[in-house]
Every structure is written in structure tokens, then in C-alpha cells.
ZAKOLVEX-464321 format. One record per atom (N, C-alpha, C): residue in one letter; residue number from 1; atom name; x, y, z. Coordinates in Angstrom, 1 decimal. Each point is the difference from the previous one (the first is absolute). Layout:
BEGIN
rest;nr;atom;east;north;up
A;NUM;CA;X;Y;Z
...
# end
This chain:
BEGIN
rest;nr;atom;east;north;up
X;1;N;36.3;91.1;258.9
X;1;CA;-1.2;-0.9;-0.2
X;1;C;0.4;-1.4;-0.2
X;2;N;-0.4;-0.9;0.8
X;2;CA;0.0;-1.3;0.1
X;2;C;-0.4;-0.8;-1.5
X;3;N;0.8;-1.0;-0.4
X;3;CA;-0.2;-0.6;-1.3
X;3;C;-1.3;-1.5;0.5
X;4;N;-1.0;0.0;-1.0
X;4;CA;-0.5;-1.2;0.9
X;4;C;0.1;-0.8;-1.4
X;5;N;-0.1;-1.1;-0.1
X;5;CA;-0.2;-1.2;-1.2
X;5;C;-0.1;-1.5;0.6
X;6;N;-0.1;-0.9;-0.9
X;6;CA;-1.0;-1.0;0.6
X;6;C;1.4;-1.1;-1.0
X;7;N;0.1;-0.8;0.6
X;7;CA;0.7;-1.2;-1.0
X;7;C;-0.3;-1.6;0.0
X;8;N;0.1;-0.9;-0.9
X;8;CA;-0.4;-1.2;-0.2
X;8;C;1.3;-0.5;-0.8
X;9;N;0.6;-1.1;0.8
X;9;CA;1.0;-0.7;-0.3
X;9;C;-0.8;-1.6;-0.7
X;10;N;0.2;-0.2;-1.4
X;10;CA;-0.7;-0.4;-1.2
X;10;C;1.1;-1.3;-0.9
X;11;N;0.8;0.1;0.7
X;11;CA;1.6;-0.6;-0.2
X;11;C;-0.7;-1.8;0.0
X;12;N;-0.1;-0.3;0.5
X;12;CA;-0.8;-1.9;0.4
X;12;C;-1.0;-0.2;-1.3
X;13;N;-0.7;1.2;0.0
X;13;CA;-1.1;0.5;-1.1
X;13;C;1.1;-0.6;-1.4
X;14;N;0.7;0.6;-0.4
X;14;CA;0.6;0.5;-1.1
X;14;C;0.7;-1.3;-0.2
X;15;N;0.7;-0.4;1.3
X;15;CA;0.9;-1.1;-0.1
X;15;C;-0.5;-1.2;-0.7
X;16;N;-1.3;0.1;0.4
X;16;CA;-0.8;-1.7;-0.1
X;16;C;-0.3;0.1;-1.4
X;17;N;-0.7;1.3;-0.7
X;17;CA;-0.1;0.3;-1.4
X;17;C;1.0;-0.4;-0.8
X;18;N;0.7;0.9;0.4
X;18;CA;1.3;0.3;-1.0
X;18;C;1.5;-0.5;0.5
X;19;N;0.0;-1.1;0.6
X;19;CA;1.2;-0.8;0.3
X;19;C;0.5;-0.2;-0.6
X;20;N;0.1;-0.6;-1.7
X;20;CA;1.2;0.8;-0.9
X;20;C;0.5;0.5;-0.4
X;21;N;-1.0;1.2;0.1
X;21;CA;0.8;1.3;-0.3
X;21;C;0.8;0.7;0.7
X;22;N;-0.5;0.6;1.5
X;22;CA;0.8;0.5;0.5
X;22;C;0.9;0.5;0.6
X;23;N;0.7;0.6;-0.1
X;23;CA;1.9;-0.3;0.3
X;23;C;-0.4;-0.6;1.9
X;24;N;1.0;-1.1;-0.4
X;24;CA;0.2;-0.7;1.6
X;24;C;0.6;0.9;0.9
X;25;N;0.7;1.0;0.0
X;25;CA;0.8;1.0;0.6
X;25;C;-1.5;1.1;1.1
X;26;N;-0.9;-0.2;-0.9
X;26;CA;-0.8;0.7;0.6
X;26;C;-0.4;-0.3;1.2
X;27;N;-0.5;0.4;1.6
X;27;CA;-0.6;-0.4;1.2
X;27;C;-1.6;0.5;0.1
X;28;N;-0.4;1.3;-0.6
X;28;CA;-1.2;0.5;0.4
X;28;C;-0.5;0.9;-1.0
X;29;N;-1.1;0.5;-0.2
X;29;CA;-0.6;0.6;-0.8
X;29;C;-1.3;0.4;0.5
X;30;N;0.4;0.9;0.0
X;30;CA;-1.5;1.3;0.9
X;30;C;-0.4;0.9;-1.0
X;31;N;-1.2;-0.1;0.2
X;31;CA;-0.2;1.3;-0.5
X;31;C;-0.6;1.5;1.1
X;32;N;-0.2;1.1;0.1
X;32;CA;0.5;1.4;0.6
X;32;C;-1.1;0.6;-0.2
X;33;N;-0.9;0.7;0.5
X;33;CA;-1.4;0.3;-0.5
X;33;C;-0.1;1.7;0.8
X;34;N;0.0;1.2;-0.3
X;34;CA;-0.7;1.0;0.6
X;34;C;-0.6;0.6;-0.6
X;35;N;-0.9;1.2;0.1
X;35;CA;-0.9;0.7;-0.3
X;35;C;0.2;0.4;-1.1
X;36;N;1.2;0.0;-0.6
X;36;CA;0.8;0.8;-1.3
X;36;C;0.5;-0.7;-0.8
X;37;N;0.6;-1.6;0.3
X;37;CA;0.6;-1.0;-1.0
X;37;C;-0.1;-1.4;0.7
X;38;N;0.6;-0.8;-1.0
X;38;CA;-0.2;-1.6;0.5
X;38;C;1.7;-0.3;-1.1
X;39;N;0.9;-0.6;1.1
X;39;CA;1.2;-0.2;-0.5
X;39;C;0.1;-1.8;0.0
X;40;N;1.0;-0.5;-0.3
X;40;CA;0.4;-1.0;-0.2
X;40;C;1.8;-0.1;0.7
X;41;N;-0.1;-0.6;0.9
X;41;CA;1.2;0.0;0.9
X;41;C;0.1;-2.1;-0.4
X;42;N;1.4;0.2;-0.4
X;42;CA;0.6;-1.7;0.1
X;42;C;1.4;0.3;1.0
X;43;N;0.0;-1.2;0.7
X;43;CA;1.7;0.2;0.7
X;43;C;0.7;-1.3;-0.5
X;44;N;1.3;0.2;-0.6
X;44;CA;0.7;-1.2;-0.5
X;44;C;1.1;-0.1;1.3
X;45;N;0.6;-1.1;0.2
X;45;CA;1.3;-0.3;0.6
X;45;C;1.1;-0.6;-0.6
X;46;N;1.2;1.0;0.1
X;46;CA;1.0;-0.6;0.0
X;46;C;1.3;-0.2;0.9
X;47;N;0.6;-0.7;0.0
X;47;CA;1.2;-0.6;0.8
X;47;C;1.2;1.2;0.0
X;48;N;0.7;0.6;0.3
X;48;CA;0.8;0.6;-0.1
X;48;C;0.7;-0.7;0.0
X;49;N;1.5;0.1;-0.3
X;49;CA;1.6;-0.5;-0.1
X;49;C;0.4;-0.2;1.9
X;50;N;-0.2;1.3;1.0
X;50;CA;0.0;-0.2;0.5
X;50;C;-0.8;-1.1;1.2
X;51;N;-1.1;-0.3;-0.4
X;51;CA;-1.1;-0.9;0.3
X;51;C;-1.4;0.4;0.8
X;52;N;0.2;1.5;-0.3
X;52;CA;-1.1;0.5;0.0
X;52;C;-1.4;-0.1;-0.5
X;53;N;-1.1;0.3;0.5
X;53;CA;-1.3;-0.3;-0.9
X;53;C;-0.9;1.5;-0.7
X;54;N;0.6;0.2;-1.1
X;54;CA;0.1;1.7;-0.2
X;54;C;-1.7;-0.4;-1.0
X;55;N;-0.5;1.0;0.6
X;55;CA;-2.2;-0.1;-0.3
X;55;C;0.7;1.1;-1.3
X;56;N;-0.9;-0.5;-1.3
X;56;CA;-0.4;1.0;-1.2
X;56;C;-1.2;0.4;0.4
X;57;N;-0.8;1.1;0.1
X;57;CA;-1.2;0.6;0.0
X;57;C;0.0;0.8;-1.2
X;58;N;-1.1;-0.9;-1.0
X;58;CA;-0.3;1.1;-1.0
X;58;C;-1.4;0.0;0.1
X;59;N;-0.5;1.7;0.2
X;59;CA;-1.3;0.3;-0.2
X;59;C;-0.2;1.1;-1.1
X;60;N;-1.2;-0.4;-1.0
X;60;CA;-0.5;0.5;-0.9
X;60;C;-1.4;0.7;0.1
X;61;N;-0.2;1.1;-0.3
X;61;CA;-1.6;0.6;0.1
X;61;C;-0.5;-0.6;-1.5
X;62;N;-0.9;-1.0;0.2
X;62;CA;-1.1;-0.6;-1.0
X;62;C;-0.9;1.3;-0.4
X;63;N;0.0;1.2;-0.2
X;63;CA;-0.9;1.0;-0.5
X;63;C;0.5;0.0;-1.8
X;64;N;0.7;-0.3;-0.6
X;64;CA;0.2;0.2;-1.0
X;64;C;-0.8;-1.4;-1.2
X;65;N;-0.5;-1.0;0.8
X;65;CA;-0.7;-1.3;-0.2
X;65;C;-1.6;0.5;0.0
X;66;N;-0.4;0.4;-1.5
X;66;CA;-1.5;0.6;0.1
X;66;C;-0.8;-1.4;-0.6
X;67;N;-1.2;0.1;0.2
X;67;CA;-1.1;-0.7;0.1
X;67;C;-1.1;0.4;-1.4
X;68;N;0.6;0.2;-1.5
X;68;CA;-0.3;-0.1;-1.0
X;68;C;-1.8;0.2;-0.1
X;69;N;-0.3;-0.6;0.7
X;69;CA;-1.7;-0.2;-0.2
X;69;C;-0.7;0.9;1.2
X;70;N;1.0;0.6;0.3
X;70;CA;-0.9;1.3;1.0
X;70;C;0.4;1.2;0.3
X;71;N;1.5;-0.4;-0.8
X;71;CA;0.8;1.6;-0.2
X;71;C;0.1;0.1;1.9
X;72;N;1.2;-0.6;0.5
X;72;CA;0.1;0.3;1.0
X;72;C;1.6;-1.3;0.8
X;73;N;0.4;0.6;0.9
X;73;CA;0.8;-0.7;0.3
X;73;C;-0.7;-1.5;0.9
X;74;N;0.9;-1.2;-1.0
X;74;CA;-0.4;-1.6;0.1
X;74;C;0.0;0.4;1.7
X;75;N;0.9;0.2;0.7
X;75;CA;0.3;-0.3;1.5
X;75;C;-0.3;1.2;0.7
X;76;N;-1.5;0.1;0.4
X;76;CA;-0.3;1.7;0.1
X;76;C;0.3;0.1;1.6
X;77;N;0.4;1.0;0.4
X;77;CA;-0.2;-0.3;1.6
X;77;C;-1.4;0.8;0.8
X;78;N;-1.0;0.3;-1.2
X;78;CA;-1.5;0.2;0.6
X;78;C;-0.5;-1.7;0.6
X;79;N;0.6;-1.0;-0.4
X;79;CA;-0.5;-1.4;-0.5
X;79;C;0.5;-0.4;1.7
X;80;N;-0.2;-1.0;0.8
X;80;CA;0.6;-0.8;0.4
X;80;C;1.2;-0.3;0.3
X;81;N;0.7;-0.1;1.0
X;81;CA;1.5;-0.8;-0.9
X;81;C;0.1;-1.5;0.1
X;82;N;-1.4;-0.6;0.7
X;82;CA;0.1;-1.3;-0.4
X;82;C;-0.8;-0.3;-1.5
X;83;N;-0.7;0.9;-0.1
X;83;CA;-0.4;-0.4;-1.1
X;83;C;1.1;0.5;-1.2
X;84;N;1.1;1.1;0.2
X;84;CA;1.1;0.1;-1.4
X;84;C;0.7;-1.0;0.3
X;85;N;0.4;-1.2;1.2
X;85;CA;0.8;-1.4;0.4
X;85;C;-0.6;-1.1;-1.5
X;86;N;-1.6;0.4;0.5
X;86;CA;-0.4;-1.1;-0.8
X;86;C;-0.1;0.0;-1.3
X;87;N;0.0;1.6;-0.7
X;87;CA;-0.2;0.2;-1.1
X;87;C;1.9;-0.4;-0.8
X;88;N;0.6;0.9;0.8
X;88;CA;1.6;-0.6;-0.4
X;88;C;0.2;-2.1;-0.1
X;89;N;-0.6;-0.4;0.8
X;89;CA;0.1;-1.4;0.3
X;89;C;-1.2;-0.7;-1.1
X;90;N;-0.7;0.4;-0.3
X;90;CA;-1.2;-1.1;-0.7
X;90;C;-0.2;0.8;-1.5
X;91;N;0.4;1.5;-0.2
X;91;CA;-0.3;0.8;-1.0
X;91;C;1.1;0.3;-0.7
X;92;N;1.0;0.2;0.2
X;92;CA;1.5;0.3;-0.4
X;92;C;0.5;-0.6;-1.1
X;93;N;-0.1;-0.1;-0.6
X;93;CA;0.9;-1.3;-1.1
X;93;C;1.6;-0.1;0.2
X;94;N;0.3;-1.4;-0.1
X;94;CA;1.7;0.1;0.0
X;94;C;0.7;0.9;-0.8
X;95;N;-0.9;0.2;-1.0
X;95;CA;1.1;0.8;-1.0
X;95;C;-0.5;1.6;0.3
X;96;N;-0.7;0.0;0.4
X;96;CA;0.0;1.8;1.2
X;96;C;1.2;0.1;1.2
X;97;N;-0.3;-1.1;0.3
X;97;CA;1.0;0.1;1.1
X;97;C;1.5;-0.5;-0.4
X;98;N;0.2;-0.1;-1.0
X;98;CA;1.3;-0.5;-0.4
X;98;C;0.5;1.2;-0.6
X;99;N;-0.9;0.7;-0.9
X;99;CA;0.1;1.5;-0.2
X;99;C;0.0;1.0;0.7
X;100;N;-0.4;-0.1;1.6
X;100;CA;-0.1;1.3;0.3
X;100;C;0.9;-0.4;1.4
X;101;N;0.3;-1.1;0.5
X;101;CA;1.0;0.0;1.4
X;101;C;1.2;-1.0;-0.2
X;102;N;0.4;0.1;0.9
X;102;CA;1.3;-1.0;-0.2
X;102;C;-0.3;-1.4;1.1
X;103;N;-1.0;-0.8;0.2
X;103;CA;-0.4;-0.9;0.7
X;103;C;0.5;-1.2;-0.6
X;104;N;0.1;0.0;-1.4
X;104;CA;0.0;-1.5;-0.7
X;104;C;1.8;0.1;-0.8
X;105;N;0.1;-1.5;-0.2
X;105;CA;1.7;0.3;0.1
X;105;C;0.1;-0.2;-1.6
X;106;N;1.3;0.6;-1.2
X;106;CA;-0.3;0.2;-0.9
X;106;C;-0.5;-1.2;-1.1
X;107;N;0.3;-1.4;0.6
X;107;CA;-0.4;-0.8;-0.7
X;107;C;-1.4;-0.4;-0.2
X;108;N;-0.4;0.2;1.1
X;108;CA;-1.9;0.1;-0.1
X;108;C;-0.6;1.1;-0.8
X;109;N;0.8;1.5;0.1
X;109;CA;-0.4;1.2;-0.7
X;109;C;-0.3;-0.7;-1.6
X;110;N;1.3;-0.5;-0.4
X;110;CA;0.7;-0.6;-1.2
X;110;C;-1.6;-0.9;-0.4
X;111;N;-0.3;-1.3;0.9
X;111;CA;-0.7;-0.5;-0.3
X;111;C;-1.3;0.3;-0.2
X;112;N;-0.6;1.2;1.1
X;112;CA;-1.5;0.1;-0.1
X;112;C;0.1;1.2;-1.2
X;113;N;1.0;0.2;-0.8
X;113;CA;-0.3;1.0;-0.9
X;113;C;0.2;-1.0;-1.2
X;114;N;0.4;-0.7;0.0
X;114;CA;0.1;-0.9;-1.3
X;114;C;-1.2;-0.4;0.1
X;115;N;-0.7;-1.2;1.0
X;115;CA;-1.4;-0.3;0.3
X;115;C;-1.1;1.5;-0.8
X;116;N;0.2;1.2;0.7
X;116;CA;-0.7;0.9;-0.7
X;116;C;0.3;0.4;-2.0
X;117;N;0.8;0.4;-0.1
X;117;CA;0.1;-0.3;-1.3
X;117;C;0.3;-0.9;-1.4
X;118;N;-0.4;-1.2;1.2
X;118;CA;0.1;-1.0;-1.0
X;118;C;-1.7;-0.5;0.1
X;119;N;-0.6;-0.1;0.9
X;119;CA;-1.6;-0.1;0.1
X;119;C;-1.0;0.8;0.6
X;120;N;0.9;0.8;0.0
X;120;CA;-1.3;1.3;0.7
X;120;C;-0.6;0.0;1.2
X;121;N;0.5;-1.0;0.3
X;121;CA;-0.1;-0.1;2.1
X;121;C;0.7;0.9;0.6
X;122;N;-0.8;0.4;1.3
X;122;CA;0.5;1.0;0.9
X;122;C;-0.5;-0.6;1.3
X;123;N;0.3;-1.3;0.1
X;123;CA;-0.6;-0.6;1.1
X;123;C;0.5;-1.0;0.1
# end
């Protein structure tokens, strides 16, 4: 049986946001949408020794990110996947996303967590 899923590359999105934060290494940021889950795919690049351009792909299934006020997962794949783009992009907080992927590099983690427990911003 044929796999079908739907994706939205969100990376330009993210970048314009969060241009401090997120590691420069990064190229792209999709997210992965089928009937069953909604993942989080980033691809970093690095240089090899040899001078190669060797792609990191790290993808994570976002099912473990629940949605507190409805008893349900935040990033449902009943929903949309442009609307889980927009809810990750406009609803997310840095410090969700600094806790739950590896997008932002550790000096930003460092910062937006000090920002949180020094004034209780998550934004």
C-alpha cells in the first residue's frame, strides 16, 4: 500500500521570525502531514573534510506535543496541515520549540529560557 502525505516547507516562515535563534547550519524545515501523524523534518548542512555537502535530516513525530485545553494532540493530523504550519508558526512559543526540537542554536535556548524564568514570557 502506497504511503500518501502532504508537506509544507515553513523554513522562510521561521527564518523571518526567528532569525536569531536558529542555528545558521539549517537549509529547510518542513513539516510531513498523513492520515496518522504530522512530523517535523529540518535538514542542516555540512562541509565534509573532503568537500562534500553531507544533508542532516532530522525528523520528529510531533504526537507527543498535547494541546492541554482539549486533551488532544497540539498538531493533530485530523486538522489541516496548513493549518498545524500555522499553528506551529503563530501558536508555538519559543520556549516549546526550544524544548521540544533542535531548530534553535544553544545560545538562544540559553536566552529564551532565562527571558522565561526571569519574567514569565514565553513569547
Amino acid at each position: 500500500m502506497d504511503s500518501v502525505y502532504s508537506t509544507i516547507d515553513f523554513y522562510s516562515n521561521l527564518k523571518l521570525k526567528y532569525k536569531e535563534y536558529l542555528k545558521p547550519e539549517i537549509v529547510s524545515i518542513v513539516m510531513i502531514q498523513s492520515k496518522e501523524a504530522v512530523y517535523l523534518e529540518s535538514i542542516e548542512i555540512e562541509i565534509t573534510k573532503g568537500g562534500f555537502e553531507k544533508q542532516i535530516v532530522r525528523r520528529i513525530n510531533l504526537d507527543f506535543i498535547a494541546d492541554d485545553e482539549v486533551d488532544e494532540d497540539f498538531f493533530n493530523p485530523k486538522d489541516t496541515i496548513e493549518n498545524n504550519v500555522r499553528k506551529f508558526i503563530d501558536e508555538f512559543s519559543p520556549c516549546s520549540i526550544s524544548n521540544t526540537t533542535d531548530l534553535f542554536h544553544d545560545e538562544a535556548c540559553e536566552k529564551i529560557i532565562k527571558k522565561y524564568k526571569t519574567f514569565g514570557i514565553d513569547r
